[in-house]
N, C-alpha and C positions, 0 to 999 in steps of 0.2 A: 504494500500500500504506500503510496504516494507521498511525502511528507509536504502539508500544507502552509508548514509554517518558512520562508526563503531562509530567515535568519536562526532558525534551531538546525538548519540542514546544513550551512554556515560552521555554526559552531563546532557541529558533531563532526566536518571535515578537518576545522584549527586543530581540535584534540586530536583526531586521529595520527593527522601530521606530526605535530609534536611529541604525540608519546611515541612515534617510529623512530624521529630523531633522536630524541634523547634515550631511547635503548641501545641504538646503532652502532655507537662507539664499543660499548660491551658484547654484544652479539660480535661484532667484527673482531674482537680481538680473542674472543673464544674458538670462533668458529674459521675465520678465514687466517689467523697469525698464530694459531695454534698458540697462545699464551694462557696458563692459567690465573686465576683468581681474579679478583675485581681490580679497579685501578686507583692510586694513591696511596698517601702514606699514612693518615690519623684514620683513614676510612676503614683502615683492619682492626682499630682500637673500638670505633662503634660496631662490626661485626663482631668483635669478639665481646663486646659487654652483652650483645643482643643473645649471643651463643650461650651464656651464663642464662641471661632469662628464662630462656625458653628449655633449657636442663633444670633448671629450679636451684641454682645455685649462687644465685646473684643475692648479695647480702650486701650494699650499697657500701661494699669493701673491695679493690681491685688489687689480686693479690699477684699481677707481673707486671705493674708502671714503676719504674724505681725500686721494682723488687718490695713493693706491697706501697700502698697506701689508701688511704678514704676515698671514695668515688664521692668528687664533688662538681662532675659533669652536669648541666642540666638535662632532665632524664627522660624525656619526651619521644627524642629522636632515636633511640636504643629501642625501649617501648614499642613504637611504632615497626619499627625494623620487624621485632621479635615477632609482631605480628605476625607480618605477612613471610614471617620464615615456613608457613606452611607452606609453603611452597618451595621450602629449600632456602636456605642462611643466605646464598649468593642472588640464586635466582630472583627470590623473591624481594632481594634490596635494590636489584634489577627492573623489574614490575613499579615498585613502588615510587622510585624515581622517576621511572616513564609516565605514573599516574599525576607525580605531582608535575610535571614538563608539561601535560595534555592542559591540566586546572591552568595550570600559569599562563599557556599559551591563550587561549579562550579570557581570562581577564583581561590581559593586557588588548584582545581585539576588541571587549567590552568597551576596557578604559582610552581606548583610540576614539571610537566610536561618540564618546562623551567628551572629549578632548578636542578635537579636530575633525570629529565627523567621517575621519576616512578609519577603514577596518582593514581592507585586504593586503595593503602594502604593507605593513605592521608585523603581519604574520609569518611573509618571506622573509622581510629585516631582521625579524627577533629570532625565529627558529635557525636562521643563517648564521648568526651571534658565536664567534667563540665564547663570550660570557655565558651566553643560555646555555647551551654546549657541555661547559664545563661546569657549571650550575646543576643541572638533571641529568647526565651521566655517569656520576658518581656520584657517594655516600657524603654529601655535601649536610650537613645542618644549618647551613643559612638558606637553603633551598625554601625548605616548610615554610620558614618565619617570611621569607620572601612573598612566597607565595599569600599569605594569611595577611602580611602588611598590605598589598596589594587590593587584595579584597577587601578591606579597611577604608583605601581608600574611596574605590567604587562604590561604597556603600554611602561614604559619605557627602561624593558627588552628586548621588542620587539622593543626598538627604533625607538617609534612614535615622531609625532614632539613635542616640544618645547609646543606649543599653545594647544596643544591636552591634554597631561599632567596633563596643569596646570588648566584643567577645574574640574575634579573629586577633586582636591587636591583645588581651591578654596572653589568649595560645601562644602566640610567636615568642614570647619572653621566654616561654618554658624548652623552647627549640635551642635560639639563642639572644641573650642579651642585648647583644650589642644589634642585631636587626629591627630587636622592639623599639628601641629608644629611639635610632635612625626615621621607622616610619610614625610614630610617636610624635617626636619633631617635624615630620611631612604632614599629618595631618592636620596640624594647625593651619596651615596653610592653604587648605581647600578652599574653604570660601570663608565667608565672615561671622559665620555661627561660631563667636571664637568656646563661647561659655560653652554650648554642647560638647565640642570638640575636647577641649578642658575635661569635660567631665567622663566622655569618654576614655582618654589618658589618664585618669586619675584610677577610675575603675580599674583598669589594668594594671595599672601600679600597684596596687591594693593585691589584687590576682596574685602578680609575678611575686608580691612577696612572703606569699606562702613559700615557697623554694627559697627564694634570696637570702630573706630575713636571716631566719636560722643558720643558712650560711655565711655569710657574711659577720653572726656574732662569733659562730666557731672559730670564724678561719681566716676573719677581716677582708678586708678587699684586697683582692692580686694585687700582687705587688714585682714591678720589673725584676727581672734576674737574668744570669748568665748566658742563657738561653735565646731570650728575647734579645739582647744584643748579638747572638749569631745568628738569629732571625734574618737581624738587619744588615751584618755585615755580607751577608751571603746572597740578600736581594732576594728573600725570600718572601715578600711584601708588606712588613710593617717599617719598612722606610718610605721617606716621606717623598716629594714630587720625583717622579722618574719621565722624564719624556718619553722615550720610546715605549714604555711600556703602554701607554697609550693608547697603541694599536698592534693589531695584528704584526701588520709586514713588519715590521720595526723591534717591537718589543719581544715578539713570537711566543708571548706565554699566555695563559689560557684564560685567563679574566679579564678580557678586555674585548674591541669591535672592531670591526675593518676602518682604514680611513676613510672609505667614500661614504661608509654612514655618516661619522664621525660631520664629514666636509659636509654632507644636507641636512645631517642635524642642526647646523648653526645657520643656516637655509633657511629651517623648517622655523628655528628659534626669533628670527628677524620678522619673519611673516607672519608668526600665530599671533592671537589675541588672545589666546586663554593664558592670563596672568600668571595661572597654578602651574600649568606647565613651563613656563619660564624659572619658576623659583625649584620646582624639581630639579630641573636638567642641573641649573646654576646648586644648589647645596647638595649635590650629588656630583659635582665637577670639583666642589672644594673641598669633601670627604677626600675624593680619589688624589686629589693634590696633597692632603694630610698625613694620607699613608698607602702607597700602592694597591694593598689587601682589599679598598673600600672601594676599588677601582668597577668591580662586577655591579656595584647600583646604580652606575654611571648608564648600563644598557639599555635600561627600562624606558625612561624618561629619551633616553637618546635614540632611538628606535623607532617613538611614537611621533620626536618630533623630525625625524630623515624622511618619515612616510609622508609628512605634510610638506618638506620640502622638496622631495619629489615631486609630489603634484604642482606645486608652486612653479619648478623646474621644465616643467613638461609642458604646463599650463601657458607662460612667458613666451616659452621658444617651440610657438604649436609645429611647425617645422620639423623640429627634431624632438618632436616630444616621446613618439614610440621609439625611436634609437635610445634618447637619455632613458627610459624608462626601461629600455630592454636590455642595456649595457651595464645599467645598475641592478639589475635582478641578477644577471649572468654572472658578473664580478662576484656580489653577494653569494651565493649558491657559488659559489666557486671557492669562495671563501670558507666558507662553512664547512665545504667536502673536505678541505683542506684541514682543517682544524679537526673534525671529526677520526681522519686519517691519522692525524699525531697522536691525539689524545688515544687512540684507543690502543697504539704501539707505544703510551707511557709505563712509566714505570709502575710496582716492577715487573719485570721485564722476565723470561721465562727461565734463564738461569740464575737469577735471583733467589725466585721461588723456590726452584730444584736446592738449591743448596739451604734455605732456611727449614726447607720439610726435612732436608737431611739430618738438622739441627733436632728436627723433632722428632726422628725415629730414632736417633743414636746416641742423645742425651738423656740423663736422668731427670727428671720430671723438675727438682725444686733446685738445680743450678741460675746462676744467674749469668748471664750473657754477654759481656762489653762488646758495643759497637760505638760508631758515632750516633750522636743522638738523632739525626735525620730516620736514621736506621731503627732507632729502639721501637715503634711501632708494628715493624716487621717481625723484630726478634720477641714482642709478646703475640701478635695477631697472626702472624704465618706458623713460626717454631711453637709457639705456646711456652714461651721460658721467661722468666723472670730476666728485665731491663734495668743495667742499669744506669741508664739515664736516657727518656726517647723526649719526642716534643710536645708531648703535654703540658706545658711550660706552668701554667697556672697554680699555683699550692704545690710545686713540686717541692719534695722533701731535699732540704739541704741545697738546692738546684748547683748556687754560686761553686761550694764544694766538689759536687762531684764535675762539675764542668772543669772546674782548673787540674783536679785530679784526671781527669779526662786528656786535658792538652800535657801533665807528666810524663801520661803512658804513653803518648803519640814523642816525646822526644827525647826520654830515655828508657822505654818501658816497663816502668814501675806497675806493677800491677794493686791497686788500689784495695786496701785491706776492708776487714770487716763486712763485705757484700754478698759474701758467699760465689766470686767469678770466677770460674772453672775454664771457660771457655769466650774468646776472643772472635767475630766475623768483621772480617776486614775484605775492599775490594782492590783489586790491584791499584786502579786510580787513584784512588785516596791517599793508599800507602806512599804514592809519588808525589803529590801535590803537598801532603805533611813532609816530606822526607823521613820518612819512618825506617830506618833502619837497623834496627838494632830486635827483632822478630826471630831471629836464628836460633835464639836460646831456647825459644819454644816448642814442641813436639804440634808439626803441622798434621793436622788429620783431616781436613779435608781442600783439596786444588784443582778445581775444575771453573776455567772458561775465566782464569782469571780472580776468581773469587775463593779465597782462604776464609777456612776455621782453623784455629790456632786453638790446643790445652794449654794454660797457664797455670794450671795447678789440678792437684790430686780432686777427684769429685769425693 
């Protein structure tokens, strides 16, 4: 039967779109690059707390981050994972990302539509997005809060009530923090209802501080450490203005948008009249100039306003309006295939894996593991062994300590006392770029493809 409504037939195509993209990069890297496991590096630390869940062994204690400490993650997006692990721990963190890729795509055609009036160009733009991209193809937790902020604010374009609001915008806090406060902040901004809006925000404050509160007296508020400074020196994105990273061709790293968007969105920016969209793009341009990390909020707003400067583009120079329009879609989509191709041959990478399972089938169970801490999510979430030190940075125990103990071992090999480390994974690269030489003393027990296990001592 027929569907009578243009704009739910619409919809039901944005979703479908969107949830094939954002599977794609995972389905390709299983199926056509023959790599196992999902992709990224904290993304194995939420598979593996969801793993605890759903065994019945999760006791809001995580005993392989720094070789045990308090799980004071916000717990939402584990939960959620554990869910749809009916379907299998991978698969199903697979699924649920594509489901939240379909919601996100279909709002933002909503919030086009309320915005600028136009929908379709919105949906190529966004879905073509290395930020979207890298957003719903992996085990992202600012995905949900994204998606929820989002719909926060199309509710309150549409000027729903107060209490309605402020229920996606509490959700999003329990995902992550720092996404609630971000759209939090943006929804003052919608129109002039400031009081509603206010009160909206306040309600969710209220929410989020069932989790917070309590945390926050345990354990105070995070506080910088050792870690967070190799964050930055390494350009891992809490440093602050980076140009190239900007964009695609330039920057080449996964939170970010091609420049031809980029160049119509400031197009799209000059010619709209909707004020809200102007202060979006603009306090989503000065987040991403604060610190690179905040660079993927940049897309949303940027997106909505490239489609309007397209049409603007097209509209002006009626002439070459189908070449601009057709050269911009191609590049776009060209873009995206491109991005989706990297991302899905990221790390890690399959002899990565191969030698971390080997960690797991040839170690004993409560050794603990020294790698660089880039690595420590692997050596709990692939090996299953106690880290001792990964990039969970926040409350990490002692962080400063074993970071400097860390750069010891890396320049005379002091093997770091009291942690119980038995065993050492080091990649060749690494070992070159520290000058690590001084390893010989150690009994190597695993060398393949480049990548060393090293014993450091009796288990």
């Amino acid at each position: 039967m027929p569907m009578k409504n243009p704009e739910l037939k619409e919809i039901l195509i944005v979703f479908s779109i969107a949830f094939l993209v954002s599977v794609s990069p995972v389905l390709a890297r299983w199926y056509a690059y023959g790599i196992p496991g999902i992709i990224g590096f904290p993304t194995y630390y939420h598979q593996r707390i969801a793993d605890y869940i759903i065994s019945g062994t999760f006791s809001w204690y995580d005993p392989l981050s720094f070789g045990g400490r308090p799980y004071t993650y916000p717990p939402l997006f584990s939960f959620m994972l554990a869910g749809f692990s009916v379907l299998g721990l991978e698969f199903g963190g697979v699924i649920m990302m594509g489901l939240l890729g379909g919601l996100t795509a279909v709002t933002c055609f909503l919030l086009a539509r309320e915005l600028i009036g136009k929908k379709n160009a919105v949906t190529v733009i966004l879905l073509s997005s290395p930020a979207f991209i890298f957003l719903f193809s992996h085990l992202s937790t600012r995905s949900p809060p994204i998606l929820l902020g989002l719909i926060a604010i199309y509710l309150g374009l549409k000027k729903k009530s107060w209490w309605l609001i402020s229920l996606p915008l509490a959700f999003s806090y329990f995902f992550h923090i720092e996404t609630g406060l971000i759209f939090s902040a943006l929804l003052m901004f919608v129109n002039r209802d400031y009081l509603n809006h206010a009160k909206s925000v306040l309600l969710a404050l209220l929410a989020a501080g069932v989790f917070y509160a309590p945390l926050f007296m345990a354990y105070g508020i995070p506080q910088p450490n050792a870690i967070h400074t190799d964050y930055i020196s390494r350009g891992y994105g809490l440093e602050s203005f980076n140009l190239p990273y900007f964009a695609w061709e330039t920057g080449n790293n996964y939170d970010n948008v091609a420049l031809v968007v980029l160049a119509f969105s400031l197009i799209g920016f000059y010619f709209t009249k909707n004020s809200f969209l102007r202060k979006w793009f603009l306090l989503s341009l000065i987040l991403a100039l604060a610190s690179t990390r905040l660079l993927m909020y940049l897309v949303f707003p940027a997106a909505i306003l490239a489609a309007a400067g397209i049409y603007h583009a097209s509209k002006k120079y009626r002439k070459y309006g189908k070449l601009i329009l057709g050269i911009f879609f191609a590049y776009s989509i060209a873009i995206g295939f491109w991005m989706d191709i990297s991302f899905a041959t990221s790390y890690p990478v399959a002899k990565q894996t191969e030698a971390l399972l080997w960690i797991k089938q040839n170690t004993p169970d409560n050794v603990t593991v020294l790698s660089d801490w880039a690595h420590g999510h692997w050596i709990t979430g692939i090996a299953y062994r106690k880290s001792f030190v990964d990039g969970y940075a926040e409350y990490a125990p002692d962080a400063d300590r074993r970071v400097a103990e860390l750069k010891t071992f890396y320049k005379n090999c002091t093997v770091p006392q009291g942690y119980g480390i038995v065993y050492a994974y080091l990649e060749d690269w690494f070992l070159k770029s520290e000058n690590i030489t001084c390893l010989d003393r150690f009994q190597k027990v695993y060398d393949r493809d480049q990548i060393y296990v090293f014993k450091l001592s009796a288990d």
